[in-house]
Backbone bond lengths (Angstrom), bond angles and torsions (degrees), N, CA, C in turn:
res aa  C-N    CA-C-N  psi(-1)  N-CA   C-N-CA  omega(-1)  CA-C   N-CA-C  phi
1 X - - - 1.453 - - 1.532 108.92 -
2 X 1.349 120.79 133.74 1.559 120.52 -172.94 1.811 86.69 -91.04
3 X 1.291 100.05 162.37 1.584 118.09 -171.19 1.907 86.04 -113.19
4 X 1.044 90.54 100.06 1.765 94.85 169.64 1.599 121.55 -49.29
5 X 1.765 121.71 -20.99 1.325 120.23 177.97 1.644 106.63 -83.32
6 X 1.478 121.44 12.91 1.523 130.66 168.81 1.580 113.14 -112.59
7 X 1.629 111.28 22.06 1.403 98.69 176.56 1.672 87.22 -122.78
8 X 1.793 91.37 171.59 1.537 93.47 -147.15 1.898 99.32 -92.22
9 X 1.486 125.77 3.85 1.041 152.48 178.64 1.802 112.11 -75.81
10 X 0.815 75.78 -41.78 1.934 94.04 176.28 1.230 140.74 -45.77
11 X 1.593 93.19 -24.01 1.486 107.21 -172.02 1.642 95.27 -135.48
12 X 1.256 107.42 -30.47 1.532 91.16 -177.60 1.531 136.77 -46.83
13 X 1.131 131.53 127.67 1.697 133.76 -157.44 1.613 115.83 51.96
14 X 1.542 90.62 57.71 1.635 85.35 -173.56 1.566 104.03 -139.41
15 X 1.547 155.03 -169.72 1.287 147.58 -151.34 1.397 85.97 -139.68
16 X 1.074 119.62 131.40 1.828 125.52 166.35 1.240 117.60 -120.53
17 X 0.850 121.92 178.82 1.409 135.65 -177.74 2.001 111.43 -153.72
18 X 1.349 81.07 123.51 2.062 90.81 -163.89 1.723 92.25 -80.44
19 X 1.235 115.57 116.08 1.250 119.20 177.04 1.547 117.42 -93.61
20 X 1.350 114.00 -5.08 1.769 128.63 166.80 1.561 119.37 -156.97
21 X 1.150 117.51 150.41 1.105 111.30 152.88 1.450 139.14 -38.57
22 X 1.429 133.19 127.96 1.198 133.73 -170.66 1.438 105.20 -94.50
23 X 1.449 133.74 -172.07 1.328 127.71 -151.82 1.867 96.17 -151.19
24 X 1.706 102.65 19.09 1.374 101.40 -169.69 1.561 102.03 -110.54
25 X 1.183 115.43 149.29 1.482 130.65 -162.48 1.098 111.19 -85.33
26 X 1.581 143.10 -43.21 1.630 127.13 -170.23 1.902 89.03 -90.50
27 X 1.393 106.06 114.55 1.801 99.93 134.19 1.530 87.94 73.37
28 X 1.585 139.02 55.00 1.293 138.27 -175.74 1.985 91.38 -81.66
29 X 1.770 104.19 160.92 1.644 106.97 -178.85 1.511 83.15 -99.05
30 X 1.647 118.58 123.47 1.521 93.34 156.04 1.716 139.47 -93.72
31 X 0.994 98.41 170.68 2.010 94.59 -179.93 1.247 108.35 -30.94
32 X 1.810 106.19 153.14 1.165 122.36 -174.29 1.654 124.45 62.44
33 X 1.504 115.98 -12.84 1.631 115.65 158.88 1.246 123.67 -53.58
34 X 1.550 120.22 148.52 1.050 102.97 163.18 1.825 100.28 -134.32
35 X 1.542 108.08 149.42 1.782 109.43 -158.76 1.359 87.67 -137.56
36 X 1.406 113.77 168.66 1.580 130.27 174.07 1.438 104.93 -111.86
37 X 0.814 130.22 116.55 1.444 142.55 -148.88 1.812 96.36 -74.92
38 X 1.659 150.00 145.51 0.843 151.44 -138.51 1.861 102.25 -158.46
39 X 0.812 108.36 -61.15 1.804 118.66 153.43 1.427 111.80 -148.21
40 X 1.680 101.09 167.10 1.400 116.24 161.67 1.567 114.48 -143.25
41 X 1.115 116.08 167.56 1.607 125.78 -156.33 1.253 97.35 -170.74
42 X 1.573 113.19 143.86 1.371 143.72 179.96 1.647 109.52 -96.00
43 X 1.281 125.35 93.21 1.709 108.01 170.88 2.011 120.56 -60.87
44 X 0.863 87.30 -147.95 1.283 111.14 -176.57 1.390 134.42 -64.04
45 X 1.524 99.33 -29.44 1.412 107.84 -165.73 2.190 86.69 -118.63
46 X 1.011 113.74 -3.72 1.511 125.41 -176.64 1.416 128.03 81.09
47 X 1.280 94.52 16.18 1.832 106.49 164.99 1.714 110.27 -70.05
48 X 1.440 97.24 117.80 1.784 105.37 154.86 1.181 118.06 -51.00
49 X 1.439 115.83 113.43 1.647 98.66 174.05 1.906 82.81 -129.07
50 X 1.832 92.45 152.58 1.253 99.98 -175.35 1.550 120.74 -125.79
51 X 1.050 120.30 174.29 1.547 108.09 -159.83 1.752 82.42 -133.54
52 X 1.280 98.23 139.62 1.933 110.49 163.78 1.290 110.36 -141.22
53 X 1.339 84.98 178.63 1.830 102.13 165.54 1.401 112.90 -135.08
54 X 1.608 93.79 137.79 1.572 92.57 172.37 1.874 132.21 -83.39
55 X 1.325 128.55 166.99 1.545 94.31 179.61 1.391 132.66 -77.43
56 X 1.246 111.56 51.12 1.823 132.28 169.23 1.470 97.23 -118.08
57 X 1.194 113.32 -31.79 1.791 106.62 -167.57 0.873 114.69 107.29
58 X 1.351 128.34 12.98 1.911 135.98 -166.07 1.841 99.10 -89.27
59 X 1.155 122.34 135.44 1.417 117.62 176.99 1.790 99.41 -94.10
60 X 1.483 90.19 148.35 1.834 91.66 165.97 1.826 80.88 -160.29
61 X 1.933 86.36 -172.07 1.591 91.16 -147.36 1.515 98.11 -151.45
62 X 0.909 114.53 130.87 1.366 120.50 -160.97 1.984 113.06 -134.01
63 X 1.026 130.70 165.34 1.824 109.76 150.00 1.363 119.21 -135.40
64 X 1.123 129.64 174.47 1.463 147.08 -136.04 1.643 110.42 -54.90
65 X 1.552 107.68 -50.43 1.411 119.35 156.92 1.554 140.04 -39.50
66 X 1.944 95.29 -13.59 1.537 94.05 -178.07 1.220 112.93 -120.37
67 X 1.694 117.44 9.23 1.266 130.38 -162.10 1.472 112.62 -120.08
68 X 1.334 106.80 135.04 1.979 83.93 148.68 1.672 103.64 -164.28
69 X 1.185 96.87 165.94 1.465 119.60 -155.65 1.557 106.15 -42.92
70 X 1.467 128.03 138.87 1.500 95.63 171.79 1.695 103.38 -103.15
71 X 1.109 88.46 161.23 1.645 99.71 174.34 1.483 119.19 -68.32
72 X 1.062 144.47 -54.87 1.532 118.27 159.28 1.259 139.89 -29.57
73 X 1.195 114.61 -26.00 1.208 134.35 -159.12 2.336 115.66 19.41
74 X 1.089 95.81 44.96 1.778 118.66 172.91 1.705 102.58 -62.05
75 X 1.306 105.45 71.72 1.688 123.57 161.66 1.302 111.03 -67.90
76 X 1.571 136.09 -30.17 1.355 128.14 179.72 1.566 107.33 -46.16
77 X 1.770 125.95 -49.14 1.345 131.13 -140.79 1.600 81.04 -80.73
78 X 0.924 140.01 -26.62 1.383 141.03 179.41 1.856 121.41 -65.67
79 X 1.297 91.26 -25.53 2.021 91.21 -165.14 1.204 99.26 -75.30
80 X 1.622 147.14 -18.32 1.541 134.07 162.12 1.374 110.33 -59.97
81 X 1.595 112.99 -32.59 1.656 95.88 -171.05 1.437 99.26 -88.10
82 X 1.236 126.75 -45.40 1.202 124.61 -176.98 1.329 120.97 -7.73
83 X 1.751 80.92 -74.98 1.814 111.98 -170.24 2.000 108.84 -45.06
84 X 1.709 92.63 -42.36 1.375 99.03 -175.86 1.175 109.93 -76.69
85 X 1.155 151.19 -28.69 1.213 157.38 177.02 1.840 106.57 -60.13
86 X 1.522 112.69 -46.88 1.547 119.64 -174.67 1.716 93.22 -55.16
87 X 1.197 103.65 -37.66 1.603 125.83 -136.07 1.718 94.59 -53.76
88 X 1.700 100.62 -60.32 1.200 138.43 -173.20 1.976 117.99 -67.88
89 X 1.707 95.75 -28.86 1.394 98.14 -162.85 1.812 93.85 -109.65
90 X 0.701 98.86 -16.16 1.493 105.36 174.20 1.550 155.12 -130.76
91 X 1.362 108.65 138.43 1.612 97.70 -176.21 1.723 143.20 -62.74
92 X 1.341 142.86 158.24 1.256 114.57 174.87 1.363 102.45 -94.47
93 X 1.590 141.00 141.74 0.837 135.58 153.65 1.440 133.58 -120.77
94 X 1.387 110.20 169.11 1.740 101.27 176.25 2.127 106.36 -148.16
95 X 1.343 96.46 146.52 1.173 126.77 -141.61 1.528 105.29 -125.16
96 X 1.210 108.57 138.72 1.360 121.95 162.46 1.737 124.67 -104.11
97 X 0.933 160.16 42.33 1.169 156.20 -124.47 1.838 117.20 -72.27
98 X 1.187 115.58 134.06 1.877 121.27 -124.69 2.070 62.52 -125.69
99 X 1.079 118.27 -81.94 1.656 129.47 -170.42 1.586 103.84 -108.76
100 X 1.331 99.96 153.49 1.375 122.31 153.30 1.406 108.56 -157.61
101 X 1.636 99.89 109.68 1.371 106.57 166.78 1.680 131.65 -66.77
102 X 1.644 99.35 131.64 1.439 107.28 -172.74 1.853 113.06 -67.64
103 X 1.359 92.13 -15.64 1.856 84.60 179.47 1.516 111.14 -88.85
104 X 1.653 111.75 111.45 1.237 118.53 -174.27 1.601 113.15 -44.29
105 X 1.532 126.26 -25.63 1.247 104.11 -175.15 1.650 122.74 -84.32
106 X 1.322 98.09 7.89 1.658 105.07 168.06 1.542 101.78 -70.94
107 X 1.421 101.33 136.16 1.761 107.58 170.70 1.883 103.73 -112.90
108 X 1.449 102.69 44.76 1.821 73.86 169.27 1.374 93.08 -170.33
109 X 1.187 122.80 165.12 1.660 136.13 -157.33 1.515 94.64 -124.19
110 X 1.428 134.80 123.90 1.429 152.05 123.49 1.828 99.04 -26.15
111 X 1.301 109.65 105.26 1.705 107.31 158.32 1.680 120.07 -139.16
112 X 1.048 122.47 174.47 1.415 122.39 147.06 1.566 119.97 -115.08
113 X 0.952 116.03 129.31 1.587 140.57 -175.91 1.941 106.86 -79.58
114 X 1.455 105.63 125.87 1.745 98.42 -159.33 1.692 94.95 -60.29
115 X 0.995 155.15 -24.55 1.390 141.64 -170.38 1.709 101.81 -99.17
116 X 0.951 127.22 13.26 1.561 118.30 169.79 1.433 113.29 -125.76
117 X 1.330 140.69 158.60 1.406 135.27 177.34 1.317 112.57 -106.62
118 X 0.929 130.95 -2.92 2.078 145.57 -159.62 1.517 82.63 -121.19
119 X 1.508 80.31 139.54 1.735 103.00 173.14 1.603 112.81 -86.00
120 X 0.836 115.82 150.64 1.586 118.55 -170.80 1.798 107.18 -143.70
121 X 1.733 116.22 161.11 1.535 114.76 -152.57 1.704 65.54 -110.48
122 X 1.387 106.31 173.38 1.380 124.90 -172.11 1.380 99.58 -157.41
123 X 1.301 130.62 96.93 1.278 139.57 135.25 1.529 113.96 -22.38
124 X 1.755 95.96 129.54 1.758 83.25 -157.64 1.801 84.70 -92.28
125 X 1.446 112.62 -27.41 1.914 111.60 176.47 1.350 117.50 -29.84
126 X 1.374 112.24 -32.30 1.822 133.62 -171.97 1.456 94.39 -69.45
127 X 1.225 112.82 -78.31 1.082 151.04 -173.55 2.221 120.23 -13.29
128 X 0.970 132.08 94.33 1.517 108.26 -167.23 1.782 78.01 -137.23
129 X 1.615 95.44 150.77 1.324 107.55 -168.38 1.583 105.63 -89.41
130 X 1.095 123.32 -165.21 1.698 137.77 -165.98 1.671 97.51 -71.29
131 X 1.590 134.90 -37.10 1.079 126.43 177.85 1.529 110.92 -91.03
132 X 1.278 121.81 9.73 1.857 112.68 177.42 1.008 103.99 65.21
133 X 1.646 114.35 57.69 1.431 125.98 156.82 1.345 114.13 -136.09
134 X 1.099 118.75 162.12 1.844 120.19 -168.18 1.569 90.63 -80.53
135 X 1.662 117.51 156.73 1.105 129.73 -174.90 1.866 102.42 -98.12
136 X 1.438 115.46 173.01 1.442 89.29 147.74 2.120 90.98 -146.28
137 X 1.377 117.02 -152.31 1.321 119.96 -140.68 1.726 98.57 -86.88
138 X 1.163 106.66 -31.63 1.361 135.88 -172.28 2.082 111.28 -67.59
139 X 1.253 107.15 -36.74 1.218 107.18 177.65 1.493 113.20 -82.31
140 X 1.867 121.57 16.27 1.122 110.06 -174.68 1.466 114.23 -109.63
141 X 1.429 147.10 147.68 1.287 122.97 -174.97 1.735 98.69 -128.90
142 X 1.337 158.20 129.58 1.078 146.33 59.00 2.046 94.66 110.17
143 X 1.217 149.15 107.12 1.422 149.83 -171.90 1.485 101.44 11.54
144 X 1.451 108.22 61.63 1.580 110.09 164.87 1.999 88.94 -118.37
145 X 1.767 90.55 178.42 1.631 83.58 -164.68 1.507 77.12 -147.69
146 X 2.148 95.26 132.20 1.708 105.79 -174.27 1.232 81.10 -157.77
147 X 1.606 93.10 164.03 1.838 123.72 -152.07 1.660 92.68 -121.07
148 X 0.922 79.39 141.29 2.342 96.76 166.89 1.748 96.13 -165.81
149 X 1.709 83.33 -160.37 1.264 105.09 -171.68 1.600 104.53 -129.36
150 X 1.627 121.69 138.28 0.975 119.71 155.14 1.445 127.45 -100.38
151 X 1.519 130.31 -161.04 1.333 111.82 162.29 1.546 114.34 -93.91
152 X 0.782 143.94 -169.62 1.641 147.81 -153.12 1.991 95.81 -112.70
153 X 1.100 97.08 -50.56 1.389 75.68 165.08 1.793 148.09 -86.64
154 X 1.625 75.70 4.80 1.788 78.54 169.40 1.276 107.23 -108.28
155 X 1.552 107.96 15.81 1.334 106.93 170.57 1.624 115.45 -95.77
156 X 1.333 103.47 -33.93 1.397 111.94 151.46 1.642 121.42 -42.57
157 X 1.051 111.09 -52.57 1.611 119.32 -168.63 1.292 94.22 -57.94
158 X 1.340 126.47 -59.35 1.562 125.59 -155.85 1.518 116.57 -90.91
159 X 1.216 108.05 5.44 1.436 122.60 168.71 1.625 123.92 86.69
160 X 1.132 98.44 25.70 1.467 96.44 -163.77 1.474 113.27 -113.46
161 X 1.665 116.71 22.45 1.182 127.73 157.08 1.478 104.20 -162.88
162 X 1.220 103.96 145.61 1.665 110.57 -176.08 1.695 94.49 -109.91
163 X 1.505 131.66 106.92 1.020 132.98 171.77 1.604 107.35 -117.84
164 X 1.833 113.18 119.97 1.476 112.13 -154.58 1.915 96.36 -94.77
């Protein structure tokens, strides 16, 4: 039986509460925090480790063992940092859309980006629209042209800012 508080879905956009100290080195959440969870990811060895924000917008990082859900779940106290957090971690962009595949289990959009000429796939997970909300496959239509935000380093990857 998989323990659903070890999948990486579980916590995402959700309010936690760090119930111990974690034992991880960049930017640990300590006890008694409580963060809105921002992503999570499985390394290597298959530890959940999770990423939040606190309500300043400060990221720290914790994994599955030191967290757990809180029961209020009070997301309002979160939407100032949020916003600031996108603000800081991410780019604005704008898009032309080249494909959108009709089979819902595709997660990513074929576009061109107005400063590049090559079409490029776009992970829609990256992806958060003009209000700092996740997109999904369905809101995309066919050589229409829409703005979001990515993160800064997949903006790096795809070339569409040279930051030294």
């Amino acid at each position: 039986m998989i323990d659903e508080t070890d999948t990486i879905g579980y916590y995402k956009g959700k309010v936690i509460n760090i119930i111990k100290n974690s034992k991880l080195r960049w930017n640990p959440a300590p006890k008694g925090m409580q963060g809105y969870v921002v992503s999570a990811y499985k390394n290597k060895w298959s530890t959940l480790k999770i990423v939040l924000i606190d309500t300043e917008g400060n990221e720290h990082c914790t994994t599955s063992r030191c967290a757990k859900l809180d029961a209020l779940q009070n997301k309002q106290k979160f939407d100032f940092a949020f916003k600031k957090w996108i603000e800081a971690t991410h780019l604005p962009v704008v898009f032309e859309t080249i494909v959108v595949p009709t089979n819902s289990s595709k997660r990513a959009i074929c576009c061109r980006f107005i400063n590049k000429k090559d079409e490029q796939w776009l992970p829609l997970s990256i992806l958060k629209d003009s209000n700092y909300n996740a997109v999904s496959l369905n809101s995309f239509n066919v050589n229409k042209c829409y703005s979001g935000f990515i993160p800064i380093w997949t903006a790096k990857k795809m070339g569409l800012v040279t930051i030294v």
